[in-house]
N, C-alpha and C positions, 0 to 999 in steps of 0.2 A: 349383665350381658350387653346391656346398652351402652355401658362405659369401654365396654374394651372396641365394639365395633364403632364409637365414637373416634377413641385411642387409634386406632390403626386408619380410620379414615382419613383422619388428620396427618399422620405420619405419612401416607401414599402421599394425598395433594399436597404435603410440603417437597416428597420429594420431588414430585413433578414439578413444580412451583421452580425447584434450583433448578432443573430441568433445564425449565422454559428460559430461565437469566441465562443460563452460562452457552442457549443457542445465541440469547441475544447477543451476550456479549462478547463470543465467536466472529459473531455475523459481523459487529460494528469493528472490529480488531482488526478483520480482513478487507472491510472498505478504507481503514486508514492506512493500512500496508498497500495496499492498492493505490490509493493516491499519494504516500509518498512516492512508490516507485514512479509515477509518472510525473511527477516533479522534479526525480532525480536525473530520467533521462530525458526530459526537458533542457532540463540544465546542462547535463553531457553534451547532446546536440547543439546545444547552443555554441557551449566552449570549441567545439570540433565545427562548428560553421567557423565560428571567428579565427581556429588553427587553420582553416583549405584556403581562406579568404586573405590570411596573411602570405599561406606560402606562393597563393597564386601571385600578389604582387610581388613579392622577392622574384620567381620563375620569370614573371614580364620583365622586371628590371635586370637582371640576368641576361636573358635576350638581347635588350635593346643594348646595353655595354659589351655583348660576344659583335655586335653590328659592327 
């Protein structure tokens, strides 16, 4: 009797055991989806400063040659 409530005590705290990994490893999966995204629109932002910051100078130089 002592063997089987052994046997099964084992078998719960292993399952919980994957349990507890696969929150961790949930958890960590979603903090690096999380900081790539903010990297990527790091990057976007950036690229699209450098796109308004060129068209603004094309629009001034536009201007000054409609003068």
């Amino acid at each position: 009797m002592n063997t089987l409530i052994s046997i099964v005590m084992a078998i719960v705290l292993n399952i919980l055991g994957v349990e507890v990994q696969e929150r961790q490893l949930a958890s960590k999966t979603q903090t690096e989806i999380t900081t790539q995204q903010h990297k990527h629109c790091d990057s976007i932002s950036a690229t699209m400063k450098d796109t308004i910051t060129a068209s603004s100078i094309k629009t001034e130089h536009k201007c000054k040659l409609s003068k």
